[in-house]
Every structure is written in structure tokens, then in C-alpha cells.
DRENDO-1510 file (C-alpha; in Angstrom, 1 decimal, always signed):
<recs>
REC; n; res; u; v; w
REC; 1; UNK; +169.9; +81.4; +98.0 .
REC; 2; UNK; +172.3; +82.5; +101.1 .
REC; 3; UNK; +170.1; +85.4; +102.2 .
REC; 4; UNK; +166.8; +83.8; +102.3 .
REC; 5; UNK; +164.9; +85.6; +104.8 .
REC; 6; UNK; +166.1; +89.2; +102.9 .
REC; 7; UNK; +165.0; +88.2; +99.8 .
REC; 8; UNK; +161.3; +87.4; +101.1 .
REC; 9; UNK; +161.5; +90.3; +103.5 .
REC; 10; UNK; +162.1; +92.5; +100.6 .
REC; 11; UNK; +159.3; +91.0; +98.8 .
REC; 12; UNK; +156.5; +91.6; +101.6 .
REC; 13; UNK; +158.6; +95.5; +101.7 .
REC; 14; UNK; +157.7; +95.5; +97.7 .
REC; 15; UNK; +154.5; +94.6; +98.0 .
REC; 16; UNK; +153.6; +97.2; +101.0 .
REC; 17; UNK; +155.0; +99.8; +98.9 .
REC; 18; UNK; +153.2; +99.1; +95.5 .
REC; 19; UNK; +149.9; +98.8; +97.3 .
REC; 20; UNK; +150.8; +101.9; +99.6 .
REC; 21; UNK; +150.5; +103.6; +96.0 .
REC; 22; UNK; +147.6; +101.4; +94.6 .
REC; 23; UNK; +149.2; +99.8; +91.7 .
REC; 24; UNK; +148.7; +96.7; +90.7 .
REC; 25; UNK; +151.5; +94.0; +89.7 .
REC; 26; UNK; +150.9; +95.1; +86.0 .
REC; 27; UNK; +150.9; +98.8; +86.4 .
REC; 28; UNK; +154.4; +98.2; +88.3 .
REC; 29; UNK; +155.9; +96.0; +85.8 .
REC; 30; UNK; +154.6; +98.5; +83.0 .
REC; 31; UNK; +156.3; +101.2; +84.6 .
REC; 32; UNK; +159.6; +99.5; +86.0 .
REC; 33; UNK; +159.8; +98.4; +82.2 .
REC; 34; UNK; +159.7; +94.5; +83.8 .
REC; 35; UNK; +158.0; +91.6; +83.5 .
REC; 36; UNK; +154.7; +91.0; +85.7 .
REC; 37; UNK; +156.0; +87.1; +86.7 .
REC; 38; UNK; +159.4; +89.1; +88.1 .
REC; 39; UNK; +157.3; +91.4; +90.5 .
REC; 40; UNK; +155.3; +87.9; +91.7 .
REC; 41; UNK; +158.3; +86.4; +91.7 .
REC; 42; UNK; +160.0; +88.6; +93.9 .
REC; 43; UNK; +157.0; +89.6; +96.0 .
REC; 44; UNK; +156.4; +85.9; +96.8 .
REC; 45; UNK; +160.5; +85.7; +98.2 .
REC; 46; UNK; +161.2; +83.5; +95.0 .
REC; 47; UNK; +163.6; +85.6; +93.1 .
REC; 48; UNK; +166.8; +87.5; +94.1 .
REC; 49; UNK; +166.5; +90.7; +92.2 .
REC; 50; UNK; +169.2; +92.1; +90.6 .
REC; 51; UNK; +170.6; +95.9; +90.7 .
REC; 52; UNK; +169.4; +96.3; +87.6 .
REC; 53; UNK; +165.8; +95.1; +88.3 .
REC; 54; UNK; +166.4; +97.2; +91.5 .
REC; 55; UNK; +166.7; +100.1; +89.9 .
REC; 56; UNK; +163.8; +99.5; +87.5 .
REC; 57; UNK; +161.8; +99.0; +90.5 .
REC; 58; UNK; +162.5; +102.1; +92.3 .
REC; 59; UNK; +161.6; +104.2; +89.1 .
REC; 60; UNK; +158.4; +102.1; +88.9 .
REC; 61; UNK; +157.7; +103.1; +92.1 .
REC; 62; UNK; +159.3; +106.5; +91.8 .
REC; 63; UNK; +161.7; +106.3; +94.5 .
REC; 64; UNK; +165.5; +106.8; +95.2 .
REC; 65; UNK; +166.8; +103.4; +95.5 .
REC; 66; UNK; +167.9; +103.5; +99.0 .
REC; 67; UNK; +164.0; +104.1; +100.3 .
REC; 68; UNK; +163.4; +101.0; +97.8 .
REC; 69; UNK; +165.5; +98.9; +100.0 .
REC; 70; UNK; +165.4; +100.4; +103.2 .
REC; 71; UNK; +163.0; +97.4; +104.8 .
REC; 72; UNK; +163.9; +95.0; +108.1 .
REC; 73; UNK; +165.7; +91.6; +107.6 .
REC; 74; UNK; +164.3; +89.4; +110.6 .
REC; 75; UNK; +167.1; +88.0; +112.5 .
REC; 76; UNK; +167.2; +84.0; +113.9 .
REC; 77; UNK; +167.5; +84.1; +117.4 .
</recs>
């Protein structure tokens, strides 16, 4: 993976935001209409998801896509 450090940023953001809402890693994956190993895949900074997946996500979540990814990438200094 190029962007290493966005991908598992953006899992730690995913996870903050499904337990913000209480649900678990099934409830998302049931309503995103994905697979519960994609959501620990991607919440463990293991999987690159896909605007596809991104989009399932955000309805899963029930948010416009650019509060979905709207998280901080940390920088090497």
C-alpha cells in the first residue's frame, strides 16, 4: 500500500464513528450491505477500501460521503 498511514487513519476514523452511533461491526456491515471481515479489515488499517465500499459505508452510517472521510492523515516529520 502507498498510503499506509491513511488507510489505518481512516480505520481508527471508522471505528470512532460506528461506536459514536453504537453499532457494532455486524449492524454496520448489515446496513452498508458489506461483509463484517471488510469493516475489521479496514478498521484494523488492513484493507484499502474502495469507492464503492465507501459509499456503502457512508449509508451504513448514514452520512454524506465527504463527513465519511473527512479524518486527519498523520504526517512523518
Amino acid at each position: 500500500m502507498k498510503q499506509t498511514e491513511a488507510v489505518i487513519a481512516f480505520g481508527v476514523h471508522l471505528r470512532k464513528l460506528r461506536e459514536k452511533r453504537n453499532m457494532s461491526q455486524q449492524e454496520l456491515a448489515d446496513m452498508s450491505d458489506i461483509s463484517k471481515k471488510t469493516i475489521q479489515r479496514i478498521e484494523n488499517g488492513k484493507l484499502n477500501p474502495s469507492l464503492d465500499t465507501l459509499l456503502c459505508l457512508a449509508t451504513g452510517l448514514k452520512l454524506n460521503l465527504p463527513l465519511l472521510v473527512d479524518f486527519n492523515i498523520p504526517h512523518n516529520q
